[in-house]
FIGUBA-508846 format. One record per residue (C-alpha): residue number from 1; residue in three letters; z, y, x; chain. Coordinates in Angstrom, 1 decimal. Each point is the difference from the previous one (the first is absolute). Example, Ala and Ser with C-alpha at 12.3 -4.5 7.8 and 13.67 -1.06 7.14 Angstrom:
// FIGUBA-508846
+------+------+--------+--------+--------+-------+
| resi | resn |     c3 |     c2 |     c1 | chain |
+------+------+--------+--------+--------+-------+
|    1 |  ALA |    7.8 |   -4.5 |   12.3 |     A |
|    2 |  SER |   -0.7 |    3.4 |    1.4 |     A |
+------+------+--------+--------+--------+-------+
This chain:
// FIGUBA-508846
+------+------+--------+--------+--------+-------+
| resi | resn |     c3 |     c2 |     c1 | chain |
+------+------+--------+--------+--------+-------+
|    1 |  UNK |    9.7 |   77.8 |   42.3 |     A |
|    2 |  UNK |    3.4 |    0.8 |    2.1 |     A |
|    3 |  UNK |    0.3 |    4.6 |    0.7 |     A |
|    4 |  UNK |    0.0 |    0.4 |    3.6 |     A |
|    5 |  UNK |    2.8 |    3.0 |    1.2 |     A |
|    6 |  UNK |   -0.4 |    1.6 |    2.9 |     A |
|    7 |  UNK |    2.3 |   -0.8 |    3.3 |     A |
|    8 |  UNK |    2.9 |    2.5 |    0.6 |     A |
|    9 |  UNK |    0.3 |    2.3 |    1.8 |     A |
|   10 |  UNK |    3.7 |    0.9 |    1.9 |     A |
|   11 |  UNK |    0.7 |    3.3 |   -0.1 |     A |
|   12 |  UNK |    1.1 |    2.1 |    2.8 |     A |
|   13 |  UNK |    4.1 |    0.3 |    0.3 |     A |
|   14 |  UNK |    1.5 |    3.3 |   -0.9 |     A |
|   15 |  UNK |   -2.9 |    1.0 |   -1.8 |     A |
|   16 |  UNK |   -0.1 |    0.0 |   -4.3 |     A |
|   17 |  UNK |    3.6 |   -1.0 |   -0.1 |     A |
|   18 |  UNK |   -1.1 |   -3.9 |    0.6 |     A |
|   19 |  UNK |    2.2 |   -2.1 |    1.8 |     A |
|   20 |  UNK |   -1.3 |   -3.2 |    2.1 |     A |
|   21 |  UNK |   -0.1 |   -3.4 |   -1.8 |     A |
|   22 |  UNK |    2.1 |   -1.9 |    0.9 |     A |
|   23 |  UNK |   -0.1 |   -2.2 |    2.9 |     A |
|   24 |  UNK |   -1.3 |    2.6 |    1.7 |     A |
|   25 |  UNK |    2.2 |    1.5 |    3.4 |     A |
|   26 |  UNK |    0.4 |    3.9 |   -0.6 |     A |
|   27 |  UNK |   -2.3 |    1.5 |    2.7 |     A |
|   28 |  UNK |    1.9 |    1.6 |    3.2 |     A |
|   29 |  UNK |    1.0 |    3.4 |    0.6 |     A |
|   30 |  UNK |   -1.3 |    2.5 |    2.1 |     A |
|   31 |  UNK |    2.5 |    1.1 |    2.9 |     A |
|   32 |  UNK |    0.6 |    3.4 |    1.5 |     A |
|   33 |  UNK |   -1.4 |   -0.4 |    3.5 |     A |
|   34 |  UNK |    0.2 |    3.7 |    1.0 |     A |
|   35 |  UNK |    3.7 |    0.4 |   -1.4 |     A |
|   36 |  UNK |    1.2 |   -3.3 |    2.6 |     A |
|   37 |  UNK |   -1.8 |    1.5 |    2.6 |     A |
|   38 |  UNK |    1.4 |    3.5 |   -0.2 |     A |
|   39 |  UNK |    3.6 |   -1.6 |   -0.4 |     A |
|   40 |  UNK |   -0.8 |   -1.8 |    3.3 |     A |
|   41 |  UNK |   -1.0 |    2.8 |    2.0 |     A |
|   42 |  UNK |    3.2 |    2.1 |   -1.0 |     A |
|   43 |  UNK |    2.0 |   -2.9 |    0.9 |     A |
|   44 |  UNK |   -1.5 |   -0.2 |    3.6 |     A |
|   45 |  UNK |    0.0 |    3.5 |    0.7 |     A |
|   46 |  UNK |    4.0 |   -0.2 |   -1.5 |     A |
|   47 |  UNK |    1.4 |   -2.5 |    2.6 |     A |
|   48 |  UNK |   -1.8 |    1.9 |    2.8 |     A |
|   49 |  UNK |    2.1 |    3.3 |   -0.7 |     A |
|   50 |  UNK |    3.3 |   -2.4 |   -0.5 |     A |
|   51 |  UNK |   -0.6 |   -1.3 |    3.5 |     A |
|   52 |  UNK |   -1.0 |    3.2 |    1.3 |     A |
|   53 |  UNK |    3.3 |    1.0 |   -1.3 |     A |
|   54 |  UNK |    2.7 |   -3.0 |    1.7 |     A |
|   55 |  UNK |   -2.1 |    0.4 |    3.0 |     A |
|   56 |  UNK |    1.0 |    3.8 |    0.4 |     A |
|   57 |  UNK |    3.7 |   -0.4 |   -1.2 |     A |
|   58 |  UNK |    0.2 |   -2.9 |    2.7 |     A |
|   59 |  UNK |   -1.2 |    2.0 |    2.7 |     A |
|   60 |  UNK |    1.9 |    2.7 |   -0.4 |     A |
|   61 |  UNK |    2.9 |   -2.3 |   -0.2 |     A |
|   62 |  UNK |   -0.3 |   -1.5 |    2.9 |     A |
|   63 |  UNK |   -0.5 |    3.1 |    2.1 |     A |
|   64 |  UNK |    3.4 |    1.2 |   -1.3 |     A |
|   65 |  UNK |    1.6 |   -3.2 |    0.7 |     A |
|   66 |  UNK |   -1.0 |    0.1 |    3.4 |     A |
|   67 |  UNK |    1.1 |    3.5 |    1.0 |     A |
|   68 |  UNK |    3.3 |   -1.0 |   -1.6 |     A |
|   69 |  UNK |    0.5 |   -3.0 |    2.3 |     A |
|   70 |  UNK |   -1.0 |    1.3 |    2.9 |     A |
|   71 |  UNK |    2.8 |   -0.6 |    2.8 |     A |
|   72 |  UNK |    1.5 |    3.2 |    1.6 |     A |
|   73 |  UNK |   -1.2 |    0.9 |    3.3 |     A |
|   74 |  UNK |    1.1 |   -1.7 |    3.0 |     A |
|   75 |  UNK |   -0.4 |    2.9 |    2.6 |     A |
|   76 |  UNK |    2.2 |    2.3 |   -2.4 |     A |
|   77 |  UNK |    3.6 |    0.6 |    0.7 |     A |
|   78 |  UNK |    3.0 |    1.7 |   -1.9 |     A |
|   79 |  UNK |   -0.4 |    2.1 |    3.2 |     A |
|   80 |  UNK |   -3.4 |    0.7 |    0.3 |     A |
|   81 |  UNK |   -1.8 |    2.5 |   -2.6 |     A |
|   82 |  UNK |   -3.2 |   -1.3 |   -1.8 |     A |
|   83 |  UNK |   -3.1 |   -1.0 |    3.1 |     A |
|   84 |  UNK |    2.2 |   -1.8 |    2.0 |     A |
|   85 |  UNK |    0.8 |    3.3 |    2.3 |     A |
|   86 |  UNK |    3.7 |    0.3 |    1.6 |     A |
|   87 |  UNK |    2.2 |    2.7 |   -1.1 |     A |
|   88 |  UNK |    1.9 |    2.6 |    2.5 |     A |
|   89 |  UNK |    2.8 |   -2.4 |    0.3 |     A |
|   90 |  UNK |   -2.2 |   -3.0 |    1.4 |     A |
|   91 |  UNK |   -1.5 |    2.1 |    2.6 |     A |
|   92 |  UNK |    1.7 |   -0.3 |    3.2 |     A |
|   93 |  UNK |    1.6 |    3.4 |    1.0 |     A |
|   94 |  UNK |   -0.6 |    1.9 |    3.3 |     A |
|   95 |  UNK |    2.6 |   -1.1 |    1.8 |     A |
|   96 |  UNK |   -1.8 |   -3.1 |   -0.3 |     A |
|   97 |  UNK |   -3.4 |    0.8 |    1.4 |     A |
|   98 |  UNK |    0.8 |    1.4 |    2.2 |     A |
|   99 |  UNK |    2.6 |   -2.2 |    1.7 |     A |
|  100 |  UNK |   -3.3 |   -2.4 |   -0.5 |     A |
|  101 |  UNK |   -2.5 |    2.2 |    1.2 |     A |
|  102 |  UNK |    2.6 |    0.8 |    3.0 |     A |
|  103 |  UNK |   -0.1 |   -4.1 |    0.6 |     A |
|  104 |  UNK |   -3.6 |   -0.5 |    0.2 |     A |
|  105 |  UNK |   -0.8 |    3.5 |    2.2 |     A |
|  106 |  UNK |    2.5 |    0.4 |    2.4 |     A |
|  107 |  UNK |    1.4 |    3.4 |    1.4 |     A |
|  108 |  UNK |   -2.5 |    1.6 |    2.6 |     A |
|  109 |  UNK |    2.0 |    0.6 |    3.4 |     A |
|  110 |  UNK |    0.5 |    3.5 |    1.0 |     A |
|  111 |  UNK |   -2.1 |    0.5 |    2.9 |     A |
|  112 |  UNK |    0.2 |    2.7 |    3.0 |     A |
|  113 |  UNK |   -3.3 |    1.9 |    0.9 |     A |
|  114 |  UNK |   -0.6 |    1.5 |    3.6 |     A |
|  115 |  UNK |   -3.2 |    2.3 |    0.4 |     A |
|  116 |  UNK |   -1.6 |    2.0 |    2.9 |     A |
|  117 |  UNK |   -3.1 |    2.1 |   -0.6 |     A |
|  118 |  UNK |   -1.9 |    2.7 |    2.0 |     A |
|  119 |  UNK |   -1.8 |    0.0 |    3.8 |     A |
|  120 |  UNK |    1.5 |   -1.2 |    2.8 |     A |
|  121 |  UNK |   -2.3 |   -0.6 |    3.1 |     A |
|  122 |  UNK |    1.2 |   -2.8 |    2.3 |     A |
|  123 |  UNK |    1.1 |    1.3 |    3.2 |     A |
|  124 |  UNK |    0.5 |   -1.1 |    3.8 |     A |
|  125 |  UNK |    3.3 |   -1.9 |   -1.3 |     A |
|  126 |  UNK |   -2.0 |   -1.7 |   -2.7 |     A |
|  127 |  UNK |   -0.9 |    0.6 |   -3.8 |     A |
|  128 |  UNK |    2.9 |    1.6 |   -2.8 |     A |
|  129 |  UNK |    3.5 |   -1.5 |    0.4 |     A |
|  130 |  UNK |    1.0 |   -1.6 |   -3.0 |     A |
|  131 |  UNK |    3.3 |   -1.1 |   -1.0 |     A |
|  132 |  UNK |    1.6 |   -0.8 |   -3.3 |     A |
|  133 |  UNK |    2.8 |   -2.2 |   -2.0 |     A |
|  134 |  UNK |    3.7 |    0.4 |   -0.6 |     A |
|  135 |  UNK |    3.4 |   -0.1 |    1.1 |     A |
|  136 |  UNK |   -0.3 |   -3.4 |    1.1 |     A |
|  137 |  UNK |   -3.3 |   -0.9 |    0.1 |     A |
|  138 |  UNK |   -2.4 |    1.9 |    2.4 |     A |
|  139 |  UNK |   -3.9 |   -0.6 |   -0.4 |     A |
|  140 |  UNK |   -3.3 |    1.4 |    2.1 |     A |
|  141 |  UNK |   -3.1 |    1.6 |   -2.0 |     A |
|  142 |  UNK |   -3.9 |    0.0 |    0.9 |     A |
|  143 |  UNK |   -1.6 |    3.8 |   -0.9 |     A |
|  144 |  UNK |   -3.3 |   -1.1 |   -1.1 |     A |
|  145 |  UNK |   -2.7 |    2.4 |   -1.3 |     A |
|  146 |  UNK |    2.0 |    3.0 |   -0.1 |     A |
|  147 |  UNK |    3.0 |   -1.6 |   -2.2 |     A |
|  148 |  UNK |    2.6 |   -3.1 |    0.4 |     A |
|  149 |  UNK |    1.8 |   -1.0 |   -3.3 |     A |
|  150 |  UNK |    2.6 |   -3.0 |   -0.1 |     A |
|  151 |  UNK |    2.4 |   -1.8 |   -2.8 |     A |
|  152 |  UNK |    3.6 |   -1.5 |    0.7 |     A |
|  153 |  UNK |    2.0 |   -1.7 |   -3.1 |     A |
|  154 |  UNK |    3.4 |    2.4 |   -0.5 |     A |
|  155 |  UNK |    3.1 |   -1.2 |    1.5 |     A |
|  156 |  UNK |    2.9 |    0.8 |   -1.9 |     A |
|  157 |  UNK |    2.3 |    0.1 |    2.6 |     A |
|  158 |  UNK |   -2.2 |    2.4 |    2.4 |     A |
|  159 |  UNK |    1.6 |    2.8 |    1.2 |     A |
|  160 |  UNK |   -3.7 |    2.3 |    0.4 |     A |
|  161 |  UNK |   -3.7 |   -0.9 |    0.3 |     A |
|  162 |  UNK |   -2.4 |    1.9 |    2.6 |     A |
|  163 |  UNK |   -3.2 |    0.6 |    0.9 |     A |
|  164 |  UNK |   -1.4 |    1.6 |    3.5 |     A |
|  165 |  UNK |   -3.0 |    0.9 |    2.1 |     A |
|  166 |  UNK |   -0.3 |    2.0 |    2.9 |     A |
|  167 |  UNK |   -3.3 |    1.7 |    1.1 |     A |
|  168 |  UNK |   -1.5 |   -0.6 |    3.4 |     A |
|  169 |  UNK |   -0.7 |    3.0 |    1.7 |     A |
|  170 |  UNK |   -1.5 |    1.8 |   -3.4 |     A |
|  171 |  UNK |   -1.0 |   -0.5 |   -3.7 |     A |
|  172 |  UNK |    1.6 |    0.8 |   -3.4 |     A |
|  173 |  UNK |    1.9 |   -2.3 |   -1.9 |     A |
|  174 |  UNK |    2.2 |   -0.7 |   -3.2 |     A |
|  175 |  UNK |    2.2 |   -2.8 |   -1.3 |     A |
|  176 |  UNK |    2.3 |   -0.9 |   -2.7 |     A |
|  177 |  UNK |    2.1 |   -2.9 |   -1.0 |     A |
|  178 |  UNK |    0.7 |   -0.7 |   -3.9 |     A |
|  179 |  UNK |    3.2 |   -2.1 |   -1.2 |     A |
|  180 |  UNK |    0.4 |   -0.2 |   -4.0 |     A |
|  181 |  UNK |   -2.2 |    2.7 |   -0.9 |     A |
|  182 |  UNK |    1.7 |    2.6 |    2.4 |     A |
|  183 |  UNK |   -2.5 |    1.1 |    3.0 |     A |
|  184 |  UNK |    0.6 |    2.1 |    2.9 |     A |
|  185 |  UNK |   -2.6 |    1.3 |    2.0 |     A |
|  186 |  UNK |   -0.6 |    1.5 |    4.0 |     A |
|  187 |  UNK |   -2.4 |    1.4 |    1.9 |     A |
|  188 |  UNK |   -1.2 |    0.3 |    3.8 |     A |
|  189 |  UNK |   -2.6 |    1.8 |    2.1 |     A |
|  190 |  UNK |   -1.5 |    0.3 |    3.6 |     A |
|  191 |  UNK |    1.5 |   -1.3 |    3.3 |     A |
|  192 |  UNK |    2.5 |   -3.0 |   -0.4 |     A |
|  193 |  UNK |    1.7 |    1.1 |   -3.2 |     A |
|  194 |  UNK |    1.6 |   -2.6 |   -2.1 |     A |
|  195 |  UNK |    0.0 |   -0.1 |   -4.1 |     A |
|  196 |  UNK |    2.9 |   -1.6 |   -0.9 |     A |
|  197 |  UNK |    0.2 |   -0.6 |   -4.0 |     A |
|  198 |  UNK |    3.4 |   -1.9 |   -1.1 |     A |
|  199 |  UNK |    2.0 |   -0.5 |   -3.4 |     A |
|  200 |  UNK |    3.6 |   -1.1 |    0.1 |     A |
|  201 |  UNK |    2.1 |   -1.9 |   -2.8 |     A |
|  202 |  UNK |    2.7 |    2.5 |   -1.7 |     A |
|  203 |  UNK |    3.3 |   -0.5 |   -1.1 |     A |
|  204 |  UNK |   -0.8 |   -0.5 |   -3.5 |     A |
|  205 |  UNK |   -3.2 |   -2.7 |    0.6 |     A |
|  206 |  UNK |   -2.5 |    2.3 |    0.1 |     A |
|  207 |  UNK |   -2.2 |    1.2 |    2.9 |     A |
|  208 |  UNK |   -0.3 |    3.6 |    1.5 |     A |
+------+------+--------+--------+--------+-------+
């Protein structure tokens, strides 16, 4: 009668110092999942700062590189200061305006002002006789209201301008004639009294 043996058993790898029979593929080892995970994170988060970093240098590049190339500017002279504003020497001098200004406005024309003021009642010959004008030209004046007033344009070549009114029968009356800012000035009252106001040209061009 044969002795049955009991089937064997394969021990564990690693433990009691056995070693797997042979035939046998050693059995696979255990990889470090959290270690390739952590490596991958730090990688990540790496490349982030590094493009963080080109993207900050670039920028600042570029600014500079712009203000460097940027043309001059246009409205800016060697003779104008910084803004575009002209200097003294640009600006034209006085002589200048006004020789324009005298082009656009021309000179006003000296003008000759005859004036009779007070009360003067017409009479049986009719109302206050006026008369008035120069050497050579010889005008007649309404009295209106209590006053006459009249404008001639100066004549150069007159010798005297005049102004008159005589009262008819009563009343009381001035007058005065101005030439160039000189006035002279007369007065009459009562019956048929004549003021007589007159300015004559002087030797030197003025009037008196």
């Amino acid at each position: 009668m044969s002795q049955q043996y009991p089937p064997h058993q394969p021990q564990e790898p690693g433990r009691g110092g056995h070693r797997p029979p042979a035939g046998f593929p050693p059995p696979p080892r255990k990889r470090n999942t959290g270690k390739v995970i952590g490596f991958g994170c730090a990688g990540v988060l790496a490349l982030f700062v590094v493009i963080g970093v080109v993207t900050a240098v670039t920028g600042t590049g570029g600014d500079g590189g712009d203000r460097a190339g940027r043309p001059a500017d246009p409205t800016r002279t060697a003779s104008s200061p910084a803004g575009g504003k002209p200097t003294a020497a640009d600006e034209p001098d006085e002589a200048t305006k006004s020789g324009a200004a005298g082009e656009k406005e021309p000179a006003k024309k000296k003008a000759v002002t005859f004036k009779v003021w007070g009360t003067a009642p017409a009479g049986a010959l009719g109302p206050l006789d006026i008369t008035y004008g120069s050497d050579s030209d010889n005008r007649k004046g309404n009295f209106r209201d209590g006053t006459f007033e009249a404008t001639l344009p100066l004549d150069g070549d007159a010798l005297y301008y005049t102004v008159t009114a005589q009262l008819q029968g009563s009343g009381d009356i001035n007058c005065s004639v101005t030439v160039g800012g000189h006035t002279e000035k007369a007065h009459a009252s009562g019956g048929y009294n004549i003021c007589h106001a007159q300015a004559n040209a002087g030797l030197l061009g003025g009037w008196d």
